[in-house]
TIMI-820227 format. One record per residue: residue number from 1; residue in one letter; x, y, z of N, C-alpha, C in turn. Coordinates in steps of 0.2 Angstrom, whole numbers, plus 5000, padded with zeros to 4 digits. Example, Ala and Ser with C-alpha at 12.3 -4.5 7.8 and 13.67 -1.06 7.14 Angstrom:
# residues 2
1, A, 5066, 4972, 5039, 5062, 4978, 5039, 5066, 4984, 5039;
2, S, 5064, 4989, 5035, 5068, 4995, 5036, 5064, 5000, 5039;
END
This chain:
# residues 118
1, X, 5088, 5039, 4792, 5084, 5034, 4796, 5076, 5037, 4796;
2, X, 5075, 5042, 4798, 5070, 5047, 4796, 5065, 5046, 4789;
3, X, 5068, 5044, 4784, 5064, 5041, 4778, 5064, 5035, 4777;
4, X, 5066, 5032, 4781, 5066, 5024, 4782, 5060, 5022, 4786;
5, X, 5060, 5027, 4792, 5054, 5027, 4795, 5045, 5028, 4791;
6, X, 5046, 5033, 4788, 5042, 5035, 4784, 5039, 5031, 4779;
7, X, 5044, 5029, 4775, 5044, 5023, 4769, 5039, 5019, 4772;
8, X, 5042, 5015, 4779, 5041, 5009, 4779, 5032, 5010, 4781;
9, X, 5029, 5013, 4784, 5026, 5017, 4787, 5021, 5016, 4782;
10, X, 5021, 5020, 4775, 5018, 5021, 4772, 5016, 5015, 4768;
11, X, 5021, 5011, 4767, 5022, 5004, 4764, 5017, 4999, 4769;
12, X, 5018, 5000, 4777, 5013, 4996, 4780, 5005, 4999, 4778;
13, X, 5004, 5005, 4777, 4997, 5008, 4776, 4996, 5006, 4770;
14, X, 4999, 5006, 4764, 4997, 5004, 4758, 4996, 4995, 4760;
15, X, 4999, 4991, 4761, 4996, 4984, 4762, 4989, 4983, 4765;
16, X, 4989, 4987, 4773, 4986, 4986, 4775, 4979, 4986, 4772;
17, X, 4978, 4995, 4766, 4971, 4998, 4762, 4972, 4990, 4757;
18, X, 4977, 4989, 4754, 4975, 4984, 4748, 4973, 4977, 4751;
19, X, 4975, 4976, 4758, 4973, 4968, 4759, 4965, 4970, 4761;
20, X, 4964, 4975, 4764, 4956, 4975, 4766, 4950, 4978, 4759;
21, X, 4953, 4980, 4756, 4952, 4982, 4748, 4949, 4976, 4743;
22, X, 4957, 4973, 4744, 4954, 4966, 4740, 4950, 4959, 4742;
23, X, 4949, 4960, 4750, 4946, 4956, 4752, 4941, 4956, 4748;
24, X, 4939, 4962, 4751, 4929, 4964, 4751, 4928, 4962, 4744;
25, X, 4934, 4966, 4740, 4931, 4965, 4731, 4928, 4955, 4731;
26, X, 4933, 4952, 4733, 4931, 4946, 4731, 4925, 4943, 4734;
27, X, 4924, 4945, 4740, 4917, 4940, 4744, 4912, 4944, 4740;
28, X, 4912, 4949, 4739, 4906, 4954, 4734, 4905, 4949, 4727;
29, X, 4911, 4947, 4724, 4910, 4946, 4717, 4908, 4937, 4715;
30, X, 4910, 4935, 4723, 4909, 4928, 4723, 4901, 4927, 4725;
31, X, 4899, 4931, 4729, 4893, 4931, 4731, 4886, 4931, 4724;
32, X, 4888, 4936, 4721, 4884, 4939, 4715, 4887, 4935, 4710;
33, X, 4892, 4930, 4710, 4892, 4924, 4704, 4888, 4920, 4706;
34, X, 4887, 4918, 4712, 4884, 4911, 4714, 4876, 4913, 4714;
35, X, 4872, 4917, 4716, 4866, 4918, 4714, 4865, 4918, 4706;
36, X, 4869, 4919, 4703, 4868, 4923, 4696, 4865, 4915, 4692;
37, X, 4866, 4910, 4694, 4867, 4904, 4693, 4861, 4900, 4695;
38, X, 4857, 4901, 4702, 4854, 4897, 4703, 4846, 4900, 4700;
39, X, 4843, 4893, 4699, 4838, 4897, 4693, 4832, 4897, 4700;
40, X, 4827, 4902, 4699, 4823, 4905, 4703, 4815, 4906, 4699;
41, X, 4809, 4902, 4700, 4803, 4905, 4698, 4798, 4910, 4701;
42, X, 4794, 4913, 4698, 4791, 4917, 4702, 4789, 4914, 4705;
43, X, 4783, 4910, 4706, 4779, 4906, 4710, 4779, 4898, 4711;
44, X, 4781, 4895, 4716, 4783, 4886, 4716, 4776, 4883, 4718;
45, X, 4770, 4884, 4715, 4766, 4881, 4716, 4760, 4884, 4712;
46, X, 4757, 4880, 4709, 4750, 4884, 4704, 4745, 4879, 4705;
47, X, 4740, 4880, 4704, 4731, 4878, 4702, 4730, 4879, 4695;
48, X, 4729, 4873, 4691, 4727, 4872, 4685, 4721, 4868, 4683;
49, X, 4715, 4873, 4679, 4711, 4866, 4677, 4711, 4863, 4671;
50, X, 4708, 4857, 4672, 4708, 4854, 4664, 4709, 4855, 4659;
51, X, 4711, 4856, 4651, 4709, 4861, 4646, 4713, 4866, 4645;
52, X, 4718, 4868, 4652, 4720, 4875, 4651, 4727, 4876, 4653;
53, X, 4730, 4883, 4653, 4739, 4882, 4650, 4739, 4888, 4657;
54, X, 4746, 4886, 4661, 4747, 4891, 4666, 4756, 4895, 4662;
55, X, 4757, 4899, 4665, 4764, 4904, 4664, 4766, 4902, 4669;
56, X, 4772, 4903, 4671, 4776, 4904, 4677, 4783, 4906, 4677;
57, X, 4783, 4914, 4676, 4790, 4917, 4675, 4794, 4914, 4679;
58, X, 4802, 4916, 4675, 4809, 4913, 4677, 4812, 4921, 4680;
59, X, 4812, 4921, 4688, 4816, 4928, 4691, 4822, 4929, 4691;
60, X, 4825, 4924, 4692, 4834, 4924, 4692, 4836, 4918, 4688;
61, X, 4840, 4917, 4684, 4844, 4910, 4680, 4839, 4910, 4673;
62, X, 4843, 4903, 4673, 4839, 4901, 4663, 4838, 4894, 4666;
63, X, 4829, 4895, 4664, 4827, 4888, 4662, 4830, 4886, 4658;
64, X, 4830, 4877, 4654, 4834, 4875, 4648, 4830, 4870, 4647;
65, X, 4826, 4866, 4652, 4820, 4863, 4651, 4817, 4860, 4656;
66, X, 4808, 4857, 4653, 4805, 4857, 4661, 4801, 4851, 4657;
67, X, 4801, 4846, 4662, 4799, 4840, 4663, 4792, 4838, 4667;
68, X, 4786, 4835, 4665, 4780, 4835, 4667, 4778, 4825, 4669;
69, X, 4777, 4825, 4673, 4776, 4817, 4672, 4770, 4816, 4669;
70, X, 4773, 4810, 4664, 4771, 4809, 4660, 4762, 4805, 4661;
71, X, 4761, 4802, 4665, 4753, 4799, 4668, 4749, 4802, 4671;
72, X, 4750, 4809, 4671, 4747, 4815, 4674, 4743, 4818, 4670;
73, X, 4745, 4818, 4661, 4740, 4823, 4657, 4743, 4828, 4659;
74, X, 4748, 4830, 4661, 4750, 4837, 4660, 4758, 4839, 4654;
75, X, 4759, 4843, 4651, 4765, 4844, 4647, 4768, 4852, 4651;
76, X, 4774, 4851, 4649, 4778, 4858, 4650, 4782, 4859, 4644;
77, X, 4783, 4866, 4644, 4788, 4868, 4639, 4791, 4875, 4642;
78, X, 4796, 4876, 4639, 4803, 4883, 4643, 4802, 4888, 4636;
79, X, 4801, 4895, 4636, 4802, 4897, 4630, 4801, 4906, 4634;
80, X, 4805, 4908, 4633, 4804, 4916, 4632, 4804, 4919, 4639;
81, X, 4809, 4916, 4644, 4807, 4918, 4650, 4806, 4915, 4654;
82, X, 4799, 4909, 4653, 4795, 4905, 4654, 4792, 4897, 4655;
83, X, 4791, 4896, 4660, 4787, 4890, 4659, 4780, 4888, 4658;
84, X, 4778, 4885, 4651, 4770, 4886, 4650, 4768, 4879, 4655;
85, X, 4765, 4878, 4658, 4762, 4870, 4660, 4755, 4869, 4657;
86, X, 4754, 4864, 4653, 4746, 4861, 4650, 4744, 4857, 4654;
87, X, 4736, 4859, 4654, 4733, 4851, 4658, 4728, 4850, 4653;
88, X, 4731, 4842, 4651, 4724, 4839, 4644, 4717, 4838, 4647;
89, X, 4711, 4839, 4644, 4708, 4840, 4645, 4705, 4834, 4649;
90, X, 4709, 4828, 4648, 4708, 4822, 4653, 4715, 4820, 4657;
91, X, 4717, 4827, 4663, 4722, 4828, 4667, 4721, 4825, 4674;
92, X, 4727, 4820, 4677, 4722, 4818, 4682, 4723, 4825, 4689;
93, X, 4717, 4822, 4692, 4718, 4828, 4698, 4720, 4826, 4703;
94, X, 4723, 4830, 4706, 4726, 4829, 4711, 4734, 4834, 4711;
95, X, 4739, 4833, 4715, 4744, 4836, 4717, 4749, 4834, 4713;
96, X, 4754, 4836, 4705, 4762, 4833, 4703, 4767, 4839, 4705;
97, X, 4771, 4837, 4700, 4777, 4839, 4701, 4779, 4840, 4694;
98, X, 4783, 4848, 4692, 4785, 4848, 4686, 4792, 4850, 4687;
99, X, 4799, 4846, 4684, 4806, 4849, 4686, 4808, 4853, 4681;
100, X, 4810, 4859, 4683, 4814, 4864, 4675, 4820, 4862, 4679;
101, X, 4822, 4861, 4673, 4831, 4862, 4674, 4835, 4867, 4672;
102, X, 4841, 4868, 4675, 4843, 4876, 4671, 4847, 4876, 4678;
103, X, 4854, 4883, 4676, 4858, 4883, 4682, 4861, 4878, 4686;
104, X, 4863, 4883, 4693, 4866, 4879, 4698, 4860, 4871, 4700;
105, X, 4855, 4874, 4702, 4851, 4870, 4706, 4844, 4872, 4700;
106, X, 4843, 4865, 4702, 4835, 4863, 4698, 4828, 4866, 4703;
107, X, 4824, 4867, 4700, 4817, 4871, 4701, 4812, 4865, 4702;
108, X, 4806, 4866, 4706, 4802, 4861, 4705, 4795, 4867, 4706;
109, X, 4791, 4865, 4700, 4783, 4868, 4701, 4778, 4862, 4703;
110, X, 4776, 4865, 4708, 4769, 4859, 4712, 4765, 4860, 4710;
111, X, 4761, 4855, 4706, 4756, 4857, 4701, 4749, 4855, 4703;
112, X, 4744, 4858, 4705, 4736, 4856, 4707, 4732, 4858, 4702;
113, X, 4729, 4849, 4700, 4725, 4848, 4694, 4717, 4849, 4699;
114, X, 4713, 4852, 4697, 4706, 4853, 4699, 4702, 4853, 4694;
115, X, 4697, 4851, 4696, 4690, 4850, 4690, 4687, 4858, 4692;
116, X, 4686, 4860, 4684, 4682, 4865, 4684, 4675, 4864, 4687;
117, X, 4673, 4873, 4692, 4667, 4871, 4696, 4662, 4873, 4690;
118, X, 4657, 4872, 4692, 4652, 4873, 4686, 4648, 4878, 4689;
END
């Protein structure tokens, strides 16, 4: 009876270590999937003048593509990390929106066109 006691004993302790073991493993692994996913940029917002090209690193996810409205004079393109945003030399001014897509959840850059001061 005496090893019966013991058996069981240790049989509850091994459950017990594995249940609280494997909890932790999965809320860990779940957590660090789901960020791994949502795409992240350095900066949500930039000042661009006319004429000229801004960066905008990518810190967590993949871009796959970035989207510029089109009656603004501005272009986007995804490459190396990155988002280039152009403003044509006859950009209008004022406040857009540029969308990269990528990942869980989509990114938006708020784009402020300004005229060079002279």
């Amino acid at each position: 009876m005496s090893t019966l006691r013991i058996g069981l004993s240790c049989l509850f302790g091994a459950a017990v270590t594995l249940a609280f073991v494997s909890g932790c493993a999965s809320t860990t692994t779940t957590a660090l999937a789901g960020d791994a996913e949502v795409l992240v940029l350095e900066v949500d917002e930039i000042d661009i003048v006319p004429g000229t090209d801004k960066d905008v690193k990518v810190k967590t996810g993949k871009a796959e593509s970035a989207e510029a409205p089109k009656d603004a004079g501005l272009t986007a393109k995804v490459a190396d990390g990155k988002v280039t945003v152009s403003a044509a030399k006859d950009a209008k001014e004022g406040a857009h929106e540029v969308k990269v897509k990528g990942g869980k959840k989509d990114a938006t850059i708020k784009v402020k066109v300004k005229k060079a001061e002279k």
